[in-house]
LUMLUMDREN-2810 file (N, C-alpha, C; in Angstrom, 1 decimal):
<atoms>
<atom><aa>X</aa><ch>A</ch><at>N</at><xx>-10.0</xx><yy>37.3</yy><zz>-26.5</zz></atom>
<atom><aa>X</aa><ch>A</ch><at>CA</at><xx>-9.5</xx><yy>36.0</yy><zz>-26.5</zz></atom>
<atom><aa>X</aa><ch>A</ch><at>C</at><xx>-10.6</xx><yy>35.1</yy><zz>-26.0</zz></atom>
<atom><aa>X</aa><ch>A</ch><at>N</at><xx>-11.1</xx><yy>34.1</yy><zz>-26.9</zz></atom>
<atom><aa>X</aa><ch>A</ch><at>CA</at><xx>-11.7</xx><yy>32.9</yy><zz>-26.7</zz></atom>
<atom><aa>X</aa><ch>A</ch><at>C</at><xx>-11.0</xx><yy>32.0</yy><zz>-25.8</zz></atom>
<atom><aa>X</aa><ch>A</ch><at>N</at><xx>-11.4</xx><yy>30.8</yy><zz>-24.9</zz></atom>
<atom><aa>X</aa><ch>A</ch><at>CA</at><xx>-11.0</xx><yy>30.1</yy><zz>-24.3</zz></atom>
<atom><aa>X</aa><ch>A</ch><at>C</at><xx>-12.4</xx><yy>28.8</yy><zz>-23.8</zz></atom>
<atom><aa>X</aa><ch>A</ch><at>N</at><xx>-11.7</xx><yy>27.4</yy><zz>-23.9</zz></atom>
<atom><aa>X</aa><ch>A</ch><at>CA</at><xx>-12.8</xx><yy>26.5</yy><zz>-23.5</zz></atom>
<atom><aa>X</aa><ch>A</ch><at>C</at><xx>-12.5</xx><yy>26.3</yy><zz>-22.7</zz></atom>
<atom><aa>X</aa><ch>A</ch><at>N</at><xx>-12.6</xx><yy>25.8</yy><zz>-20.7</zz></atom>
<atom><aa>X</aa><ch>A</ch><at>CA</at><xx>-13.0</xx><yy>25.1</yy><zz>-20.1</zz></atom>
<atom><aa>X</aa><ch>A</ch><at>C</at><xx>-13.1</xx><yy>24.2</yy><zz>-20.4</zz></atom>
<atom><aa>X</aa><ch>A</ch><at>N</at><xx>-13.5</xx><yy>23.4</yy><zz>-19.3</zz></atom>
<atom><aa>X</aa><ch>A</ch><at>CA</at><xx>-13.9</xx><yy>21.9</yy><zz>-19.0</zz></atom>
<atom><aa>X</aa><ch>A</ch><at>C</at><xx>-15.4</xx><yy>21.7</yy><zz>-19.0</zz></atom>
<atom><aa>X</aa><ch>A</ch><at>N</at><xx>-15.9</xx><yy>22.8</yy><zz>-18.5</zz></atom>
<atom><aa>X</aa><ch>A</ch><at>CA</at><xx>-17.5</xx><yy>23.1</yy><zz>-18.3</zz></atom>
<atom><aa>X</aa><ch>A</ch><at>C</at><xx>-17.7</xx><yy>24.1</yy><zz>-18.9</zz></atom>
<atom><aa>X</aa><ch>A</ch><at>N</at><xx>-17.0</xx><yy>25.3</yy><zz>-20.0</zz></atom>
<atom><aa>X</aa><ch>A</ch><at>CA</at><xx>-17.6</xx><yy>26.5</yy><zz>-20.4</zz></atom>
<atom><aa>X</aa><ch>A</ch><at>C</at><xx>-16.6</xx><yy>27.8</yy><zz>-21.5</zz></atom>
<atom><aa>X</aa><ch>A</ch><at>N</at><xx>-17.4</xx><yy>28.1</yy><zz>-21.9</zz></atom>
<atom><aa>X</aa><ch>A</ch><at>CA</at><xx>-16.5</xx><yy>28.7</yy><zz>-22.9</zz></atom>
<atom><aa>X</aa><ch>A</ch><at>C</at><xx>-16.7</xx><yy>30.2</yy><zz>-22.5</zz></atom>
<atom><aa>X</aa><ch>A</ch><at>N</at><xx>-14.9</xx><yy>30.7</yy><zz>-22.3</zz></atom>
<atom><aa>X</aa><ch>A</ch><at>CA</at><xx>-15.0</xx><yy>32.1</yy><zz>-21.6</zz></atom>
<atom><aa>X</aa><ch>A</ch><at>C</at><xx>-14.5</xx><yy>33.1</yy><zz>-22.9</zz></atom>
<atom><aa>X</aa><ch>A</ch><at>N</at><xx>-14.8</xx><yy>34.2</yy><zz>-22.6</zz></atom>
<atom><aa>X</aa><ch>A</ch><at>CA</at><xx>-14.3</xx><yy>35.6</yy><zz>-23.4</zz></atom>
<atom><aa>X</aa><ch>A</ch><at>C</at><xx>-14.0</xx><yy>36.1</yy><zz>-22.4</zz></atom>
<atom><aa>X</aa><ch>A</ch><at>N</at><xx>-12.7</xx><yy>36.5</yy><zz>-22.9</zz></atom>
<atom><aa>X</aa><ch>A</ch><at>CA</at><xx>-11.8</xx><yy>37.3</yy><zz>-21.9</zz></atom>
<atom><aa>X</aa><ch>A</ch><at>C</at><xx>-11.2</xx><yy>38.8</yy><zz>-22.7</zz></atom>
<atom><aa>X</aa><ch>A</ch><at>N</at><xx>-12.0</xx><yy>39.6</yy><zz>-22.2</zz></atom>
<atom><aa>X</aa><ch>A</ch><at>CA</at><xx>-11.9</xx><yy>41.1</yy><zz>-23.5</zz></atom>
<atom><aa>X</aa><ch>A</ch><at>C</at><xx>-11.2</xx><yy>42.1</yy><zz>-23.1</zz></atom>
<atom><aa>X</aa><ch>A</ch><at>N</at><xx>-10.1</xx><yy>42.2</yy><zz>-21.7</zz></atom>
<atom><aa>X</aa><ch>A</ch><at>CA</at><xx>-9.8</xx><yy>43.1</yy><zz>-21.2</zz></atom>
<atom><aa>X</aa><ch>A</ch><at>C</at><xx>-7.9</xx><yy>42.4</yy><zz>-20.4</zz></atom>
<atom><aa>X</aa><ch>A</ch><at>N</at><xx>-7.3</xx><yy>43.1</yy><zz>-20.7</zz></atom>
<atom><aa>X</aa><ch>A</ch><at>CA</at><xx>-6.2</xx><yy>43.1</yy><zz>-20.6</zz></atom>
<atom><aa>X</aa><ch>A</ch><at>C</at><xx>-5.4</xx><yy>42.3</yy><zz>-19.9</zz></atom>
<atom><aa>X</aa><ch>A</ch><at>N</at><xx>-5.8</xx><yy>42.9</yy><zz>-17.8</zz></atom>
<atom><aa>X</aa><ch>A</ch><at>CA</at><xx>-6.0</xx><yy>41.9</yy><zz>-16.8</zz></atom>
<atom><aa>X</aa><ch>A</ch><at>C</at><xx>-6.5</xx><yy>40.6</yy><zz>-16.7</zz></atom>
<atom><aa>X</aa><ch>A</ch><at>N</at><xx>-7.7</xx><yy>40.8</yy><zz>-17.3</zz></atom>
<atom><aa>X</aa><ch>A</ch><at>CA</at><xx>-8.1</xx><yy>39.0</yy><zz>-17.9</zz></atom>
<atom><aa>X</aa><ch>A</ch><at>C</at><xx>-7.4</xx><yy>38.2</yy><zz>-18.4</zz></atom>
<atom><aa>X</aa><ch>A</ch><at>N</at><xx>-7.1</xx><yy>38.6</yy><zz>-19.4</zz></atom>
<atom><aa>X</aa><ch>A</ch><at>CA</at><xx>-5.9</xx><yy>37.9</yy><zz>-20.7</zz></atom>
<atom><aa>X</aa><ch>A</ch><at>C</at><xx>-4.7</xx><yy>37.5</yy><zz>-19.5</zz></atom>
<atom><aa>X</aa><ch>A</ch><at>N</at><xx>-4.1</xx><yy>38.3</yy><zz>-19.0</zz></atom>
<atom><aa>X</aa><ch>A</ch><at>CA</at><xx>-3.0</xx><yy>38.3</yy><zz>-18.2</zz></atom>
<atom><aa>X</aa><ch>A</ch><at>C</at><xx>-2.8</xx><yy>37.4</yy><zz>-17.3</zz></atom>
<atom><aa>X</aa><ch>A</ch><at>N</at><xx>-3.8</xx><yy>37.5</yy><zz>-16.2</zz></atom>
<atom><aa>X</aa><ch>A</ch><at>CA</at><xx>-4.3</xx><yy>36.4</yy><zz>-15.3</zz></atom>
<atom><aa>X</aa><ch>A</ch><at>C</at><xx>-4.6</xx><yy>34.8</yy><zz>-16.1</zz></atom>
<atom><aa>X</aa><ch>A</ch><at>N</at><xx>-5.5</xx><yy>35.0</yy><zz>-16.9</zz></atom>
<atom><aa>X</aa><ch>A</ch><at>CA</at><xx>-5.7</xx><yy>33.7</yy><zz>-17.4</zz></atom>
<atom><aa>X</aa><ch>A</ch><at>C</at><xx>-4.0</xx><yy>33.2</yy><zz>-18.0</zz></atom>
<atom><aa>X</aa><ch>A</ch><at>N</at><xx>-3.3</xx><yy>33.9</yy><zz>-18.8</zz></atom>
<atom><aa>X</aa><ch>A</ch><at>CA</at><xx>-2.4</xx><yy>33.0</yy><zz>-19.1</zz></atom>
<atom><aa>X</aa><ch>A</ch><at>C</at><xx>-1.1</xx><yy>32.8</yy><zz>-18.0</zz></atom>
<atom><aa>X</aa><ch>A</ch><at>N</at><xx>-0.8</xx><yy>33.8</yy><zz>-17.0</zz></atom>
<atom><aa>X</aa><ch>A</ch><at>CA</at><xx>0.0</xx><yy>33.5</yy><zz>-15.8</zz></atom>
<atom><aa>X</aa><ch>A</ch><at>C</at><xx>-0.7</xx><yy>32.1</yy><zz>-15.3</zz></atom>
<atom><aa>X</aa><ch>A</ch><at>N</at><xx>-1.9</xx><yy>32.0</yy><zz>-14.9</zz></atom>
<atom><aa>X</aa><ch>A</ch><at>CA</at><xx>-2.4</xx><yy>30.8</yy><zz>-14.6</zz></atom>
<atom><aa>X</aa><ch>A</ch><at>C</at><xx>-2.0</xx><yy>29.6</yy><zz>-15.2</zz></atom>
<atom><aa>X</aa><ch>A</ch><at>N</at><xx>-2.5</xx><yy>29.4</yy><zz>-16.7</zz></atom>
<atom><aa>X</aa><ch>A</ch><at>CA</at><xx>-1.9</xx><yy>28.7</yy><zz>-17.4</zz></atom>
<atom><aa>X</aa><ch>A</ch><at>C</at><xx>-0.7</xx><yy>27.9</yy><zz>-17.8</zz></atom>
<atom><aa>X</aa><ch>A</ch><at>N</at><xx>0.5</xx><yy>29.1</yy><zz>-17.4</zz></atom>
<atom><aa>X</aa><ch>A</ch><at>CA</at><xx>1.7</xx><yy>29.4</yy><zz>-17.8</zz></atom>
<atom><aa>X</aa><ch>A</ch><at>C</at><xx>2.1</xx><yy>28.6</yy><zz>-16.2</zz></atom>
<atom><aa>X</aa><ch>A</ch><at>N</at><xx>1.6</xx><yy>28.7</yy><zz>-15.3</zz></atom>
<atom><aa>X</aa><ch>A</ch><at>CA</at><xx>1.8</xx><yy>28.1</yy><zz>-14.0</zz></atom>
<atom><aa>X</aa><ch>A</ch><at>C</at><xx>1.6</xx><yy>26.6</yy><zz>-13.8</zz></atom>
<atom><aa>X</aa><ch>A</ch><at>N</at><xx>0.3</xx><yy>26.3</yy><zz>-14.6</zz></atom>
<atom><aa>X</aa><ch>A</ch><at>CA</at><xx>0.0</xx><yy>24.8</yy><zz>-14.6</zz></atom>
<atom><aa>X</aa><ch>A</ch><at>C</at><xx>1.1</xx><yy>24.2</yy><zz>-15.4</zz></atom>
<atom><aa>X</aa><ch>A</ch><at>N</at><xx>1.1</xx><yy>24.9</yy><zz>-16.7</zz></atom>
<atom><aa>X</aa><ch>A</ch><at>CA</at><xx>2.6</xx><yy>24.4</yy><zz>-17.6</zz></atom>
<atom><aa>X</aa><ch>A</ch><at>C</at><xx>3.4</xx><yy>23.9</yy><zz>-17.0</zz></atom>
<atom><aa>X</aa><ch>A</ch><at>N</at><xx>4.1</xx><yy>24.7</yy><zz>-16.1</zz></atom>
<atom><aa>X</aa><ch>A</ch><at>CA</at><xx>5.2</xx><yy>24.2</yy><zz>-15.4</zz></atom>
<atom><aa>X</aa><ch>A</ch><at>C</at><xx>5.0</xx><yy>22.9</yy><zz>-14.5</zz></atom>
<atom><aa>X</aa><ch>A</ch><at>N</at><xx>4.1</xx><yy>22.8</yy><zz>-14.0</zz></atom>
<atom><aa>X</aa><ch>A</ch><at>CA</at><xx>3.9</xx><yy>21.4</yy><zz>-13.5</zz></atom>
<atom><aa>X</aa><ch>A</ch><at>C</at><xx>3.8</xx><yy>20.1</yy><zz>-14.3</zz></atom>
<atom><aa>X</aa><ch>A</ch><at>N</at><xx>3.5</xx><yy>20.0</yy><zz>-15.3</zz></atom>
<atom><aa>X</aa><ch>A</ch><at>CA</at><xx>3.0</xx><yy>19.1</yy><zz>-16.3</zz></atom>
<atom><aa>X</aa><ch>A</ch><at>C</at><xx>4.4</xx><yy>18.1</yy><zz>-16.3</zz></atom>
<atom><aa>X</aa><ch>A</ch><at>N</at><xx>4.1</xx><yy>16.8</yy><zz>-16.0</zz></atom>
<atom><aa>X</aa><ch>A</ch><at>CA</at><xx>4.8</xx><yy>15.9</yy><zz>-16.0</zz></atom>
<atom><aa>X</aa><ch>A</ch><at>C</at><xx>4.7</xx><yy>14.9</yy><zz>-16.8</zz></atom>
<atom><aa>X</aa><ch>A</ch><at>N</at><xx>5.4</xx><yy>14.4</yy><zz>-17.8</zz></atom>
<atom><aa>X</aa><ch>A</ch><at>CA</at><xx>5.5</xx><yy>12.9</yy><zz>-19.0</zz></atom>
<atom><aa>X</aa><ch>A</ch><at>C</at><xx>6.3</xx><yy>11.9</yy><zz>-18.5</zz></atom>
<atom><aa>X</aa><ch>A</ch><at>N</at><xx>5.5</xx><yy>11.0</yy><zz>-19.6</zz></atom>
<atom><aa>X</aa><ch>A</ch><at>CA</at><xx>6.2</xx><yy>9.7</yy><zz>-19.3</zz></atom>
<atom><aa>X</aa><ch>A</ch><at>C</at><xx>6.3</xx><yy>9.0</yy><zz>-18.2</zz></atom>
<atom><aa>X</aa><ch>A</ch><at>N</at><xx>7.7</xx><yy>8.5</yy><zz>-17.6</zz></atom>
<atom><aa>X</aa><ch>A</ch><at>CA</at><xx>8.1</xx><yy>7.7</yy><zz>-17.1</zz></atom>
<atom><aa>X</aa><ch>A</ch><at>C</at><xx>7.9</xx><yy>8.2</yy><zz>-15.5</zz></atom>
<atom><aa>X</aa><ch>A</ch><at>N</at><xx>8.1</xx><yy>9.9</yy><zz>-15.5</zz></atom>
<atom><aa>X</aa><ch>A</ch><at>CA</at><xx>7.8</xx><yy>10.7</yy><zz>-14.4</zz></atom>
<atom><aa>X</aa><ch>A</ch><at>C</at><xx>6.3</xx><yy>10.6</yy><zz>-14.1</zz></atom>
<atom><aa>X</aa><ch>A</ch><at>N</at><xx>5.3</xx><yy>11.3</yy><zz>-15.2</zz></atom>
<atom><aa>X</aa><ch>A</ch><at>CA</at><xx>4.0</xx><yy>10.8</yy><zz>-14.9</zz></atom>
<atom><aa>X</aa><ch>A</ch><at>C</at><xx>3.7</xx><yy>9.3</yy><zz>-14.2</zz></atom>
<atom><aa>X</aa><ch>A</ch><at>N</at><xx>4.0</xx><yy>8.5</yy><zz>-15.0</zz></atom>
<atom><aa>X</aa><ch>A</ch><at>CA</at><xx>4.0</xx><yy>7.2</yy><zz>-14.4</zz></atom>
<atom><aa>X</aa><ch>A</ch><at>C</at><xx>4.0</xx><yy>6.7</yy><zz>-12.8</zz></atom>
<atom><aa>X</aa><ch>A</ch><at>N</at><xx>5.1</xx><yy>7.2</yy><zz>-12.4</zz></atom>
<atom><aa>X</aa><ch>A</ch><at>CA</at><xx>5.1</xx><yy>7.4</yy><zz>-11.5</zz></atom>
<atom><aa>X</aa><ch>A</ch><at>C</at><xx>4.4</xx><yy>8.0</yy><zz>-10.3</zz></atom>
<atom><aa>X</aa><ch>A</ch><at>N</at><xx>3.9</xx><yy>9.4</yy><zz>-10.2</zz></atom>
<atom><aa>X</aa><ch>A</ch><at>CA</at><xx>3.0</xx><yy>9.9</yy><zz>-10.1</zz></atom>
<atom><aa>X</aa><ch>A</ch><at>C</at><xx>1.4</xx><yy>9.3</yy><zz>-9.7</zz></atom>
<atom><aa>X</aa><ch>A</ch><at>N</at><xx>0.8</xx><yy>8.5</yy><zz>-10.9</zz></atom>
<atom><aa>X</aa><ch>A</ch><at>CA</at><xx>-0.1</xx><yy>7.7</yy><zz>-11.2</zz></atom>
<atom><aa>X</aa><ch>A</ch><at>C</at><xx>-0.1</xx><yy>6.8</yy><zz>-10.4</zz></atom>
<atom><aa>X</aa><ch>A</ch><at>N</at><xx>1.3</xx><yy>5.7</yy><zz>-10.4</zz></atom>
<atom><aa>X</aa><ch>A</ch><at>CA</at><xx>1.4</xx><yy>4.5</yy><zz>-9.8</zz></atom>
<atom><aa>X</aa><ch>A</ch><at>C</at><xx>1.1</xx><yy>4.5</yy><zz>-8.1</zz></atom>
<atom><aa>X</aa><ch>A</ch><at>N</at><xx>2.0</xx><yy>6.0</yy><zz>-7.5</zz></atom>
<atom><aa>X</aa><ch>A</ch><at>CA</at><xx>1.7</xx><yy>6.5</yy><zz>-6.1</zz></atom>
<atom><aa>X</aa><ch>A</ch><at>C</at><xx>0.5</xx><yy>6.6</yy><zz>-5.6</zz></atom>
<atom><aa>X</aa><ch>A</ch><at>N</at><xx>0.0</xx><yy>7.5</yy><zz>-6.7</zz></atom>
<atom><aa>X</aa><ch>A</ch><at>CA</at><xx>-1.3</xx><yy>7.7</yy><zz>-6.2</zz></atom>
<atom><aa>X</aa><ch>A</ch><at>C</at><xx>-2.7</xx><yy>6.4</yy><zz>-6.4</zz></atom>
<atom><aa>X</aa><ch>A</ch><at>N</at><xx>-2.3</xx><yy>5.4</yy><zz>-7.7</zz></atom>
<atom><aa>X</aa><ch>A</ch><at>CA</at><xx>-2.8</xx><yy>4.6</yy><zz>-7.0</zz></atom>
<atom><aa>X</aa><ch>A</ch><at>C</at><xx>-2.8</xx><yy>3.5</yy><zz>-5.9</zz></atom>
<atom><aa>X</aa><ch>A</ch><at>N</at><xx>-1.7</xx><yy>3.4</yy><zz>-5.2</zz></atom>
<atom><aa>X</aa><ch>A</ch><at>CA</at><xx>-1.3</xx><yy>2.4</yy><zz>-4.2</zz></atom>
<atom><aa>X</aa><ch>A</ch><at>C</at><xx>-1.8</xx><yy>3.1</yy><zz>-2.9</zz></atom>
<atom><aa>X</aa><ch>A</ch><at>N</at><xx>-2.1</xx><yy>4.6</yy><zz>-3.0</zz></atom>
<atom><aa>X</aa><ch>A</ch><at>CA</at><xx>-2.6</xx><yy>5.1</yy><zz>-1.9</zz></atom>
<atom><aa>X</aa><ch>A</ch><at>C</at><xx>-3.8</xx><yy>5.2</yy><zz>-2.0</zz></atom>
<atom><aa>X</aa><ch>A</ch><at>N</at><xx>-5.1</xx><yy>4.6</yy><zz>-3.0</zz></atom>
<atom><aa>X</aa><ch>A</ch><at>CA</at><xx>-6.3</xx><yy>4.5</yy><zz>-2.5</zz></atom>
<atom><aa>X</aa><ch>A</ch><at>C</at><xx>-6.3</xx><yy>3.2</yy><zz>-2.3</zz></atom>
<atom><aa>X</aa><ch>A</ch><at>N</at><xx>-7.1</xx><yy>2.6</yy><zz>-1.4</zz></atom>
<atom><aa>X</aa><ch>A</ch><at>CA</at><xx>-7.4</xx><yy>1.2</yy><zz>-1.0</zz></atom>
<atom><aa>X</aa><ch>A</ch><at>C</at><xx>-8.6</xx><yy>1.0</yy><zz>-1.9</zz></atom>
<atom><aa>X</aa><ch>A</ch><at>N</at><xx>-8.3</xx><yy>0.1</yy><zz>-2.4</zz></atom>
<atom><aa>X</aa><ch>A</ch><at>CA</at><xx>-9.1</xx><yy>-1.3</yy><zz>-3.3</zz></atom>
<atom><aa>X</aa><ch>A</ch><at>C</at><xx>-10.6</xx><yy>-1.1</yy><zz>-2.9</zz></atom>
<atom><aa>X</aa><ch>A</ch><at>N</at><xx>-11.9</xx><yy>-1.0</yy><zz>-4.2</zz></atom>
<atom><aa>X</aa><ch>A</ch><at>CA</at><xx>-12.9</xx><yy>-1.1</yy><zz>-3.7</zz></atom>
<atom><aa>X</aa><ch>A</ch><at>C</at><xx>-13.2</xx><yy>-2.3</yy><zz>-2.8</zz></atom>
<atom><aa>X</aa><ch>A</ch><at>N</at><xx>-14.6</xx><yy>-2.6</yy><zz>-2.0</zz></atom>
<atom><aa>X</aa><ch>A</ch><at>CA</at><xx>-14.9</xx><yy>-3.6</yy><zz>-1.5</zz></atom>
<atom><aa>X</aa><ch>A</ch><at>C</at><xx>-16.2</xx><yy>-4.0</yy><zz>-1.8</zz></atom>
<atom><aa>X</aa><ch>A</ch><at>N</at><xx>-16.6</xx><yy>-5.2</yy><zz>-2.0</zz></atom>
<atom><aa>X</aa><ch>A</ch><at>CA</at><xx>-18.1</xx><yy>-5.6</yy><zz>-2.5</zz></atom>
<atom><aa>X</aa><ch>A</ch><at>C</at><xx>-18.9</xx><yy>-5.2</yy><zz>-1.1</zz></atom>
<atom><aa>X</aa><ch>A</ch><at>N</at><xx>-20.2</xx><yy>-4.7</yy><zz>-1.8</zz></atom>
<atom><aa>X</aa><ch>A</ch><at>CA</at><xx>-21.0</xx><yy>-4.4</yy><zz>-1.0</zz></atom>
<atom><aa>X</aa><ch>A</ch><at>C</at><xx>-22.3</xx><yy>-5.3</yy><zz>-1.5</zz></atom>
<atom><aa>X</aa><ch>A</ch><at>N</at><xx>-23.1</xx><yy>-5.4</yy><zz>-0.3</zz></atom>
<atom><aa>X</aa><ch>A</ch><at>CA</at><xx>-24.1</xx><yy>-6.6</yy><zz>-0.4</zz></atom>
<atom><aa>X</aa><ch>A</ch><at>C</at><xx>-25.3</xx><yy>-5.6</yy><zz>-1.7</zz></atom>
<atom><aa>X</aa><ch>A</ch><at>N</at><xx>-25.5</xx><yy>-7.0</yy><zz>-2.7</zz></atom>
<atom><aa>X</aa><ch>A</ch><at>CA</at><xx>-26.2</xx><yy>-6.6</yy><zz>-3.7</zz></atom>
<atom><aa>X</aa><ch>A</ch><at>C</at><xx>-25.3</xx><yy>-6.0</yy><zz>-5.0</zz></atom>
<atom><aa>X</aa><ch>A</ch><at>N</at><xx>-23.5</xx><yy>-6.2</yy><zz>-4.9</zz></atom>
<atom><aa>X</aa><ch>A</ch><at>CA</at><xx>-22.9</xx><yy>-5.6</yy><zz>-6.3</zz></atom>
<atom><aa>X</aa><ch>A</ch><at>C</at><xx>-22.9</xx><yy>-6.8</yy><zz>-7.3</zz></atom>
<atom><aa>X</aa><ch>A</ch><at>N</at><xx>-22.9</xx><yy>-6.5</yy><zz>-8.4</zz></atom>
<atom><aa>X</aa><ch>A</ch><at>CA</at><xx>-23.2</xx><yy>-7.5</yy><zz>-9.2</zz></atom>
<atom><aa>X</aa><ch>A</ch><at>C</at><xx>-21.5</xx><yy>-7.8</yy><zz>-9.7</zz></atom>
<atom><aa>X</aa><ch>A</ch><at>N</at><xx>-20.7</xx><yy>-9.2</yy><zz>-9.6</zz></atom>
<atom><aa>X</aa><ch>A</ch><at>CA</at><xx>-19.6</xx><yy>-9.4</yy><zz>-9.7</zz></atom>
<atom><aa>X</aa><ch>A</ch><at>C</at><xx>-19.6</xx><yy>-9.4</yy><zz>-11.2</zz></atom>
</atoms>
């Protein structure tokens, strides 16, 4: 089994591998949130970073 990363392309040739990689997978799956739910999500998280601030020498 071939597989890409974000940074790297793995071979996974052995049984346990395969196994692990897609339990993993199969775990993220379940989290995966659309739409209106995502949205949400997004919106939270951006209200909880505070606003950059100009620092002396940023070009407006």
């Amino acid at each position: 089994m071939v597989v890409e990363e974000w940074h790297a392309e793995l071979w996974l040739d052995d049984a346990d591998s395969v196994t692990l990689y897609r339990r993993v997978w199969d775990t993220l799956a379940q989290s995966v949130l659309y739409g209106t739910d995502a949205q949400h999500v997004i919106s939270r998280a951006l209200r909880a970073v505070p606003p950059p601030t100009a620092q002396a020498g940023d070009r407006l």
